[in-house]
C-alpha angles and dihedrals in degrees: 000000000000106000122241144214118270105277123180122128104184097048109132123213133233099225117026106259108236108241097235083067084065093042120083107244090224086057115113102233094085081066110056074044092066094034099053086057101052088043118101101239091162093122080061100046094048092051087068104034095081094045133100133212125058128356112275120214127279103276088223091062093057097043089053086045098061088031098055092038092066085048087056097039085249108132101144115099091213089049096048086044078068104041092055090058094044113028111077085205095058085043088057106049089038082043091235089311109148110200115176131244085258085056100046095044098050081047099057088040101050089043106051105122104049088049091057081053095058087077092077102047095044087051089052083054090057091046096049078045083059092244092122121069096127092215087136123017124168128199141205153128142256135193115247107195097229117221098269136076131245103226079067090080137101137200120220102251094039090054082051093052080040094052091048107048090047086050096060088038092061085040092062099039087059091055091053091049091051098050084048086052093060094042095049102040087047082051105040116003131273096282093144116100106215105233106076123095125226110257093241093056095051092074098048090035086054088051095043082060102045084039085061094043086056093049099046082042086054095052101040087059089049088051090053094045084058092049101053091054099051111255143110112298096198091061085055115130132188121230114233096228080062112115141176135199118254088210108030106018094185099061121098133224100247139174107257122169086255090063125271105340133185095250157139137240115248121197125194121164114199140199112243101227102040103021104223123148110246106189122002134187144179120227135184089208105101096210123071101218094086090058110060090073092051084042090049096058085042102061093052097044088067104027100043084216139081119227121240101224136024134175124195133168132270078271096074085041112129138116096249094047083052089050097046088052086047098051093044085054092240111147091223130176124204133169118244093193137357104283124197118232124289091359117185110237091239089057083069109103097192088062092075096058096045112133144166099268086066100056093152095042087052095050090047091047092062092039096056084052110053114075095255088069103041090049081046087051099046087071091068107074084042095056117039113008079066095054085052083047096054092044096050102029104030103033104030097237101143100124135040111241093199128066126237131030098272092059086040095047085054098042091061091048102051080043091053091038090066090042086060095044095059089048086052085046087066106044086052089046112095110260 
């Protein structure tokens, strides 16, 4: 008989076997492991300090949690309940702690602040690890399905017809009810107490509110628009193409290569050589061109340096982002419309029409033609379109699964965090 390997399962051991013998040493849990316990939680700690009740979990532990699971593609509460029950790698971090989805979920919630600030601590350990050096940093957008569908939208004259028509519909409700009322209080007695309301009115009666919050939310929107630029808000108007989302109102419709999608707009600016992402954003706006100026600042908030170069797609293209990067003395290339490979510069149409008013378009128009540029622009595809690649496609990460801007906004951090901490796990690893 062919020999085996050694099986028996329910073999028991002299001496209990440590948990890192059954971890791979390149995974990187060892890591977030390192790095929760150089990071400043003392918000967090504070925050407990103060509590009664039962012990909470380490803070360090939760941290290392919802910081591991995006490492793992893992971002459910209810998933990373299991995986702290079942994966040797999440029981030892958690040392065999087991919190539950509820747990993890108030935790991440109540937290959400100081877990969008880890961004930045874990970005001053890649540049004391020598990844940040900002020579080359290129910078883009990609469309995050938020959690909410949109054919839970509503534009602003369909939600008037709606509300209308719901409005009849209870009316009349009401009158039948009524009429019901006489018939059955001269048969048996007035027994009903007034105040309930027929089961097939509740429904109509629950969308005819949430109908009026989305109108009111539209044109409160439209009153601080105004507002902001400078005119009457009480002569402020809707347009009726102007919708809202039902379930998370603060999402936007937006182009997405699956068609028009209920999203948001997710930035990420990344170094050229290490790739890691130096400064990151969510944004309702569904073009990018209103984002390279707040990136910008960005950048140099945590990085207390500008980068000398930076390349962006036609989407960033306009003469006041041109100036901004000019003024702030970046070389930066940017494309001002698709352009086919190895186009001459005479095959440029825009050329033709170049003129004075447009100093900065000009400039970047024969930048974007002289081999330096085109060499320059050429980083760009190879730096951050594959970060965007690694977060979708390799860990899973292509809807929200909070609502609003502030969770989102938090959401993408802690996602780009861990980015940031696989790309630290290498440069720690031995060569």
């Amino acid at each position: 008989m062919r020999p085996y390997h050694s099986y028996t399962p329910d073999q028991t051991f002299l001496l209990p076997i440590s948990l890192t013998e059954l971890i791979s040493p390149t995974d990187p849990v060892h890591v977030v492991r390192r790095v929760v316990g150089e990071l400043d939680l003392r918000r967090l700690h504070d925050a407990y300090r103060s509590e009664r009740g039962r012990p909470p979990f380490h803070p360090e532990a939760m941290v290392g949690l919802l910081l591991y699971g995006a490492c793992r593609g893992i971002y459910s509460s209810r998933r990373l309940q299991a995986a702290c029950a079942q994966d040797v790698n999440f029981m030892y971090l958690l040392a065999l702690a087991r919190p539950d989805f509820h747990t993890i979920s108030t935790f991440r919630k109540r937290f959400r602040r100081d877990l969008k600030s880890l961004f930045g601590q874990v970005l001053e350990m890649c540049r004391a690890a020598g990844l940040v050096r900002l020579g080359h940093v290129s910078l883009d957008g990609t469309k995050v399905r938020a959690n909410a569908s949109k054919h839970k939208a509503m534009s602003y004259g369909r939600m008037l017809t709606r509300e209308r028509t719901l409005q009849e519909e209870i009316e009349h409700w009401f009158e039948e009810a009524d009429r019901q009322d006489v018939e059955e209080d001269g048969e048996h007695g007035s027994d009903d107490d007034g105040y309930s309301l027929p089961e097939e009115l509740r429904e109509p009666a629950k969308r005819l509110q949430a109908i009026r919050a989305a109108r009111v939310r539209l044109e409160e929107e439209a009153r601080d628009r105004a507002e902001r630029e400078g005119k009457d808000p009480g002569q402020a108007v809707v347009s009726e193409r102007a919708q809202t989302n039902f379930t998370d109102p603060e999402s936007r419709i937006m182009h997405t290569p699956d068609g028009f999608q209920q999203c948001y707009n997710a930035q990420a600016a990344v170094e050229a050589e290490s790739q890691v992402i130096v400064a990151r954003e969510v944004s309702q706006a569904p073009p990018d061109v209103q984002r390279l100026r707040p990136m910008l600042e960005q950048i140099v908030e945590l990085n207390a340096q500008v980068p000398e170069e930076l390349t962006a797609d036609a989407g960033y293209a306009s003469e006041s982002n041109f100036a901004a990067l000019d003024d702030a003395g970046v070389y930066a290339v940017i494309a001002m419309r698709r352009y086919h490979r190895d186009e001459p510069p005479d095959a440029d149409p825009a050329a033709a029409r170049a003129t004075n008013r447009w100093p900065h378009r000009n400039q970047m128009r024969e930048r974007l033609f002289s081999p330096e540029g085109k060499a320059k622009y050429k980083l760009r595809k190879q730096t951050v379109e594959p970060v965007f690649g690694q977060i979708k496609a390799a860990r899973g990460f292509r809807q929200f699964l909070c609502r609003g801007l502030e969770a989102v906004e938090a959401e993408w951090s802690l996602v780009c965090t861990a980015h940031n901490l696989l790309k630290l796990g290498k440069a720690w690893s031995p060569a």
